[in-house]
C-alpha positions as CSV (number, residue, x, y, z in Angstrom):
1,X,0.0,0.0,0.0
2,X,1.4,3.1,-1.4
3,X,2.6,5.8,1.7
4,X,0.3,8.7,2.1
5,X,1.4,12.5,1.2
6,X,0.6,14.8,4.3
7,X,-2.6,16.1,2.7
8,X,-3.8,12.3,2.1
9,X,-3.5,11.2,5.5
10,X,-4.9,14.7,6.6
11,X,-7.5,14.2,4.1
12,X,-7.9,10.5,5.1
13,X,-8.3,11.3,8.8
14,X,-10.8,14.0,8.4
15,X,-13.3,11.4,6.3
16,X,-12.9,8.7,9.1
17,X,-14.1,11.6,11.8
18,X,-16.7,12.7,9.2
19,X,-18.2,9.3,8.9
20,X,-17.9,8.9,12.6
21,X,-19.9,12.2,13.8
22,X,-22.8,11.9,11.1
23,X,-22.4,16.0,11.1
24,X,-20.1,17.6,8.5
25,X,-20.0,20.9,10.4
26,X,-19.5,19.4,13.5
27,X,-16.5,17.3,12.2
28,X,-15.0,20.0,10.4
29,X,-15.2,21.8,14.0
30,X,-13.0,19.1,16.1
31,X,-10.9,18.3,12.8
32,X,-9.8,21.9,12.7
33,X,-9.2,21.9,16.8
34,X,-7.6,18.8,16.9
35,X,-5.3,20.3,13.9
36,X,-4.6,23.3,15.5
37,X,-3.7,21.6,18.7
38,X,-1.3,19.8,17.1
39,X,0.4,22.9,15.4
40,X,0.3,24.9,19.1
41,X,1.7,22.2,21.0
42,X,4.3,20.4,19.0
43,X,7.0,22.0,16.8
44,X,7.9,19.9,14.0
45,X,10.2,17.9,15.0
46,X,9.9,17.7,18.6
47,X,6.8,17.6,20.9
48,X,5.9,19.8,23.9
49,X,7.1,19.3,27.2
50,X,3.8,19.7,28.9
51,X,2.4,16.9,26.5
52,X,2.1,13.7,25.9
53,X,1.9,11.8,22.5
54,X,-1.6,10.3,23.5
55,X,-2.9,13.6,24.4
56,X,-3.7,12.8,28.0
57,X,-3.7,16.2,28.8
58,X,-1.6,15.1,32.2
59,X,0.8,17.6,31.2
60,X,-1.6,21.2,31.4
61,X,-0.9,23.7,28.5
62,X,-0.4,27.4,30.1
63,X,3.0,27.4,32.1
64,X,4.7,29.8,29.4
65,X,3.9,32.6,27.9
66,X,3.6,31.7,24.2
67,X,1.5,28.4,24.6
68,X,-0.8,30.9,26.9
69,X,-1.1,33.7,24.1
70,X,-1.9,30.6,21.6
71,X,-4.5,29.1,24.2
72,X,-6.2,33.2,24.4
73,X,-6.5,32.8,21.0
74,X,-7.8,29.0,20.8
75,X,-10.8,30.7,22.8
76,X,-12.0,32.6,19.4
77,X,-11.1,29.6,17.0
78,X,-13.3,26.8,18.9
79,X,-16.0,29.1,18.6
80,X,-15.9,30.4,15.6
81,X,-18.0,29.3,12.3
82,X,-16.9,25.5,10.9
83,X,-14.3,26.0,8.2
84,X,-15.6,25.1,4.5
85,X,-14.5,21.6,3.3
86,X,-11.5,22.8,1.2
87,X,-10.7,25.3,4.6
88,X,-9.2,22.0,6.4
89,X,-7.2,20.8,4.0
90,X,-5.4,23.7,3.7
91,X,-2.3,24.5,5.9
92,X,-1.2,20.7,5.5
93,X,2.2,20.6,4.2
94,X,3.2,22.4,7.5
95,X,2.6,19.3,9.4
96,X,5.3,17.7,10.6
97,X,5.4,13.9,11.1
98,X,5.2,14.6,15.0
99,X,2.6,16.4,14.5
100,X,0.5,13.9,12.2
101,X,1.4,11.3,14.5
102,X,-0.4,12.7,17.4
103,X,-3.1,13.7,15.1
104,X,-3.8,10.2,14.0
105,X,-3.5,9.0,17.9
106,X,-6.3,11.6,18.6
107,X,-8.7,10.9,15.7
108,X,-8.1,7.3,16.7
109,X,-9.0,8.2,20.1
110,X,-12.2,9.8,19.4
111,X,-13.6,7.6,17.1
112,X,-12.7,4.3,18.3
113,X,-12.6,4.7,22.1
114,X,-15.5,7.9,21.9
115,X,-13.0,9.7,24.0
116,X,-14.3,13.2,24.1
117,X,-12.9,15.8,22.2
118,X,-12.2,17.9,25.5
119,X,-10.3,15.2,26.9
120,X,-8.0,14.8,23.6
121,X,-6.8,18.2,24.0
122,X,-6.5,18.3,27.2
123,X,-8.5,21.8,28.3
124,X,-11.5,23.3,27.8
125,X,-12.5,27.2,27.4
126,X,-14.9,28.7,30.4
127,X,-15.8,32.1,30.2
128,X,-12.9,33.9,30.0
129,X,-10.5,30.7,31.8
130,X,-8.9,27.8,30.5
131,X,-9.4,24.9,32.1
132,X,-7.4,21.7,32.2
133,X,-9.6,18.6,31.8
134,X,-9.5,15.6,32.6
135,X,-11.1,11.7,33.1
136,X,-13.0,11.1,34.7
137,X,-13.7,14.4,36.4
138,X,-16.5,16.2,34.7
139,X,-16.3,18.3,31.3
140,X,-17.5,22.0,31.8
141,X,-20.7,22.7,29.4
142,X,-21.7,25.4,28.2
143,X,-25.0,25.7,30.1
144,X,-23.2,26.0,33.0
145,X,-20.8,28.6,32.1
146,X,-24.1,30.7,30.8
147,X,-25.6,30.4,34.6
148,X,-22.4,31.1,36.1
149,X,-22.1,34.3,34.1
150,X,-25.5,35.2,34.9
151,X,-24.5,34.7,38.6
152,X,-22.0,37.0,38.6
153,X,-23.9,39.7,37.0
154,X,-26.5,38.8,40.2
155,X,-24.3,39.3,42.6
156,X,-22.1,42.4,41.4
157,X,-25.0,44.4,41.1
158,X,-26.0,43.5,45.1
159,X,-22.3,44.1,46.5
160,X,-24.0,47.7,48.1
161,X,-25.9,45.2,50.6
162,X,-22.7,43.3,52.3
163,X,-21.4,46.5,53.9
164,X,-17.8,46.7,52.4
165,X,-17.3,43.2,53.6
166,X,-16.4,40.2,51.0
167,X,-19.1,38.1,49.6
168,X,-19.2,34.4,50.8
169,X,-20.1,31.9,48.6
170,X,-19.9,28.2,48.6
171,X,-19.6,25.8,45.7
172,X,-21.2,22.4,46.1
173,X,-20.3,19.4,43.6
174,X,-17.5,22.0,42.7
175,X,-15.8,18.9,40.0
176,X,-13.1,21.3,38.1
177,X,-13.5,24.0,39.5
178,X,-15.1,26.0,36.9
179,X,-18.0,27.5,38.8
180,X,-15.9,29.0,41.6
181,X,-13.0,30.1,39.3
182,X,-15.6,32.0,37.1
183,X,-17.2,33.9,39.7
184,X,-13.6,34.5,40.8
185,X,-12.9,36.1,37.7
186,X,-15.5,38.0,37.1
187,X,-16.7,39.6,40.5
188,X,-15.1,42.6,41.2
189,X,-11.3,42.8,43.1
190,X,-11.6,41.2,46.6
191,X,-15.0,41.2,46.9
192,X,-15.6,37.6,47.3
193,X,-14.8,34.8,49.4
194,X,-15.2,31.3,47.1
195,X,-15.5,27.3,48.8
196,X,-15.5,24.6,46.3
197,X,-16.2,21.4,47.7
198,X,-16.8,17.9,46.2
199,X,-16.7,14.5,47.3
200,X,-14.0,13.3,44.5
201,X,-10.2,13.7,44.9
202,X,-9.6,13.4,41.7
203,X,-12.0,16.5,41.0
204,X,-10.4,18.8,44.4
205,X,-6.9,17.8,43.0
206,X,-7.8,18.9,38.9
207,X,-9.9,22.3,40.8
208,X,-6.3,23.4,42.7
209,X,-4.5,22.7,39.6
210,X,-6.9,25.1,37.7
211,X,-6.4,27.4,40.8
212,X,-3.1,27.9,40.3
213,X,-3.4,27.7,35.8
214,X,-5.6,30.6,35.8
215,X,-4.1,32.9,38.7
216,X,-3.3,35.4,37.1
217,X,-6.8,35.9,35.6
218,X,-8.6,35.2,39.4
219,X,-9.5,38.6,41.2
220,X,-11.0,37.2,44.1
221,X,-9.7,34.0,46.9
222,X,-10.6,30.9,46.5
223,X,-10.1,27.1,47.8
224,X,-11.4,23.6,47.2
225,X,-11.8,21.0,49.4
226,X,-12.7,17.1,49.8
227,X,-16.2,16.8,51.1
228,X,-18.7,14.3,51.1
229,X,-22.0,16.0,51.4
230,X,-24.1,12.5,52.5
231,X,-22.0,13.2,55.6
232,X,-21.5,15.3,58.0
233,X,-20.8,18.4,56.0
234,X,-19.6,20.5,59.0
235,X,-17.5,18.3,61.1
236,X,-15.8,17.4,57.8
237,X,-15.4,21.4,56.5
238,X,-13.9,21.8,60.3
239,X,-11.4,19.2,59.4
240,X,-10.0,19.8,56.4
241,X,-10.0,23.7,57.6
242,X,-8.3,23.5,60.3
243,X,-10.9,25.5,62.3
244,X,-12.0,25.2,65.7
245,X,-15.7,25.7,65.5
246,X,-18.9,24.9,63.4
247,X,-19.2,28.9,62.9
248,X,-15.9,29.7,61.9
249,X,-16.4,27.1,58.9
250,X,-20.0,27.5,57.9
251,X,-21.1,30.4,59.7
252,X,-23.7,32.2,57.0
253,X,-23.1,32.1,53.5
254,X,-24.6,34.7,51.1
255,X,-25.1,32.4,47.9
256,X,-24.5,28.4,47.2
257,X,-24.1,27.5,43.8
258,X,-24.3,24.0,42.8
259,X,-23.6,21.7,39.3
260,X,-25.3,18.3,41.0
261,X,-25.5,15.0,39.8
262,X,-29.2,15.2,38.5
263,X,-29.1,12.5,35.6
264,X,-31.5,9.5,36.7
265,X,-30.4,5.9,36.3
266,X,-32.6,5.7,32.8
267,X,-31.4,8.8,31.4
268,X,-27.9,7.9,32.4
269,X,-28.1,4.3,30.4
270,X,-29.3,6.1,27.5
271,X,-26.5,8.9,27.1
272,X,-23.8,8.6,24.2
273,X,-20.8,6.3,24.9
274,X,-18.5,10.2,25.1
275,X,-20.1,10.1,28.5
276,X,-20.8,6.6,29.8
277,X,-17.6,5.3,29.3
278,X,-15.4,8.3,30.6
279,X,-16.7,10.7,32.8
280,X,-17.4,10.1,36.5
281,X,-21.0,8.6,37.0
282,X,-21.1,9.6,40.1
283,X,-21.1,13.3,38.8
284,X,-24.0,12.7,36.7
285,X,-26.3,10.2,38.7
286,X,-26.8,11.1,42.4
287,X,-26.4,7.9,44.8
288,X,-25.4,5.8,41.3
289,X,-25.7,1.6,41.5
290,X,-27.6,1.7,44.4
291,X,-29.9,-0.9,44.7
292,X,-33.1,1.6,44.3
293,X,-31.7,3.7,41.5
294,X,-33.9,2.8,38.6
295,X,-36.5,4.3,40.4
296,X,-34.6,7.6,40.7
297,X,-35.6,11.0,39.5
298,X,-32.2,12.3,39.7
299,X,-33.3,14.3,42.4
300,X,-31.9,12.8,45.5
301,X,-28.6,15.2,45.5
302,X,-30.5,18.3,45.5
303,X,-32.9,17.3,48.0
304,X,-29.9,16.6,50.2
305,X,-28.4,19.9,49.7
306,X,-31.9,21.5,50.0
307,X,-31.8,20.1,53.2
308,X,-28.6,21.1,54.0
309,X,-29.9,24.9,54.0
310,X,-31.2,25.5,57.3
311,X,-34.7,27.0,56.9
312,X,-35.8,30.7,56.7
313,X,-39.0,32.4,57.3
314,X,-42.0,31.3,55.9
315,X,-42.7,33.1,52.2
316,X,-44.4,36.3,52.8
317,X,-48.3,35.8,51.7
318,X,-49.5,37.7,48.8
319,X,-50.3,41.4,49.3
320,X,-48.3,41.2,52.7
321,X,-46.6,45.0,52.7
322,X,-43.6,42.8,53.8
323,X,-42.8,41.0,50.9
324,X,-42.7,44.0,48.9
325,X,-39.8,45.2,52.1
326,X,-37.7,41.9,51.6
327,X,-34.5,42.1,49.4
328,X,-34.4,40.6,46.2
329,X,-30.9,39.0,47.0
330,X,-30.0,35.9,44.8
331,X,-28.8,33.5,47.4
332,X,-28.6,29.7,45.7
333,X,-28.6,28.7,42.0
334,X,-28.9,25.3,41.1
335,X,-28.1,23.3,37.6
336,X,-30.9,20.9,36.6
337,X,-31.7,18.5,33.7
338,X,-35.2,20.3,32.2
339,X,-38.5,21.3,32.6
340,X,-39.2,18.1,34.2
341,X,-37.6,18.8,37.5
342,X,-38.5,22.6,37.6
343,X,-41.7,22.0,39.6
344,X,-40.1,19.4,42.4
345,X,-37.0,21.3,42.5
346,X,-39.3,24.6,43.0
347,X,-41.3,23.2,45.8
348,X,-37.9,21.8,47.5
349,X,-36.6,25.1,47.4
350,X,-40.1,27.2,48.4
351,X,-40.1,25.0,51.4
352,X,-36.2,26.0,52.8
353,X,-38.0,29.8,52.9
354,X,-37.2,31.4,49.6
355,X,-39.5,33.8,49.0
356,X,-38.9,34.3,45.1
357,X,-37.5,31.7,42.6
358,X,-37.2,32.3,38.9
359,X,-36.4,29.4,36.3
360,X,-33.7,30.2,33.8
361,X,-32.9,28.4,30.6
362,X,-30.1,28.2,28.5
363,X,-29.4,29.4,25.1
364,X,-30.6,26.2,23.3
365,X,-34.6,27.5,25.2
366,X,-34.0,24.4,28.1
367,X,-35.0,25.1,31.7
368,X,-31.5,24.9,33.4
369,X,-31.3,27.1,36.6
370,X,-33.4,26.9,39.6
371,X,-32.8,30.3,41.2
372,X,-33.9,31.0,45.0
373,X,-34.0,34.5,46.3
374,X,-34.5,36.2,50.2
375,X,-33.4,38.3,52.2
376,X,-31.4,36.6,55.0
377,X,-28.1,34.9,54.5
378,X,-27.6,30.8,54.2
379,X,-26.7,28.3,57.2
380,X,-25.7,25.0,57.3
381,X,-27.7,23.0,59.1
């Protein structure tokens, strides 16, 4: 069998993706990131040190200053319109045999072990971070970076009610780290204080190592920590603290946001192989292979954060002069899989004393935010 030129096997790998997605525009999308990954990481001749031949993403692009001006810019190029067929082609005598040798490891990668395209290249663009990424911790989305954006927005325009003091917020089912590094980013200069925590090592360790990636971009402190949130969430927060007391820990916070495992056990056995067989089930179904799960409504973690939240006030009856008195202070957000949750996940969150709750969807018109507002802050119970 004759060798391939460059733009053959270029040409070659692109129809095997093609044929594997079923979408021209969507494999013209990952064919032209995978490409350009290749290009920004390897030279010709000789691959990065921060990267592995498989593309494990192990080693974290970032740590100087050239590969971080090329990952600014990779932020415009994976969003930007699908090339036109001939567009991928072109640019291929440039490729060096490094480079087309990684390039054919990844496309082998994603199309015969459906190992997704985020964890091929190894980071993932959120908001205005890169973030590595890695299995099996959880792969940002985009729904949750529009929610997290929205959240900041929320909360910078109610700083004038904290008094000059910095805004606490905790981050349950943190994962990478991309919900607390956000609102890091975005809220004004030491203005915040930001928890992450999340029952995974794996997910606290890739969440530090984000930390310290996007420093220089983070305006405002934040930490992760291991916590299992079936337990006893305040003797273990005490713990890995270091603190003395259940106040100086929990205390009151003004907003918890949340990304929970919300999948149910049927939806879960009917996702695309991408997740199944490489991200964390446990980060998608809450209490996952336990004996009752089939009967699951995905539910179970955010009841048990719900009830986490010790209680407010009742809801202020209609025409009461006091509801119209009470703040309208966002103080918890929650991630959930549709309109087929928003009612349940409503009353839940009615009953811990919020007063008003708004339902907001994502770009593609799916309910995807469960937002409770009152006045007072948020205990632990």
């Amino acid at each position: 069998m004759p060798r391939l030129s460059p733009a053959g096997a270029l040409s070659s790998l692109y129809q095997r993706l093609t044929k594997y997605l079923s979408d021209d525009a969507q494999a013209r999308r990952e064919f032209r990131w995978l490409y350009e990954h290749a290009l920004n990481t390897y030279t010709k001749h000789a691959p990065s040190a921060a990267h592995d031949l498989g593309g494990s993403g192990r080693g974290v692009p970032g740590r100087s200053p050239l590969l971080r001006s090329k990952l600014e810019q990779t932020r415009l190029w994976r969003n930007s319109p699908p090339a036109g067929a001939n567009e991928v082609v072109d640019g291929l005598q440039a490729i060096g045999p490094l480079q087309l040798a990684w390039l054919r490891q990844a496309i082998s990668d994603r199309v015969d072990k459906h190992k997704p395209l985020q964890y091929i290249l190894g980071t993932q663009p959120f908001d205005r971070l890169e973030l590595a990424v890695r299995p099996p911790v959880l792969i940002p989305r985009p729904e949750t970076e529009e929610w997290a954006i929205r959240v900041s927005d929320a909360i910078s325009a109610s700083l004038q009610q904290y008094a000059r003091r910095r805004v606490r917020i905790l981050d349950l089912c943190s994962g990478s780290g991309c919900i607390s590094l956000a609102l890091a980013s975005r809220l004004p200069a030491d203005t915040a204080e930001i928890v992450g925590v999340d029952v995974s090592a794996k997910a606290v360790l890739l969440a530090d190592e984000n930390l310290s990636l996007n420093e220089r971009y983070l305006r405002n402190a934040v930490s992760f920590y291991q916590v299992d949130l079936n337990g006893d969430v305040s003797k273990q927060m005490m713990a890995v603290m270091g603190a003395a007391s259940h106040d100086a820990v929990v205390g009151e916070f003004d907003v918890v946001v949340s990304n929970p495992p919300y999948v149910s056990y049927r939806e879960y056995c009917s996702l695309d192989s991408d997740v199944r067989d490489w991200e964390d089930p446990n980060a998608l179904v809450p209490n996952f292979g336990a004996t009752d799960s089939l009967d699951d409504d995905g539910l179970r973690m955010i009841r048990r954060i719900v009830s986490l939240i010790e209680r407010g006030g009742p809801p202020p009856s209609v025409g009461d002069d006091s509801a119209q008195a009470q703040p309208r202070t966002l103080r918890l957000a929650l991630e959930i899989g549709g309109s087929h949750q928003v009612e349940p996940v409503r009353e839940l969150v009615a009953s811990a004393g919020f007063g008003h709750i708004d339902v907001w969807r994502d770009l593609a018109g799916t309910d995807r935010t469960i937002v409770g507002y009152r006045g007072q802050p948020l205990k632990l119970v």
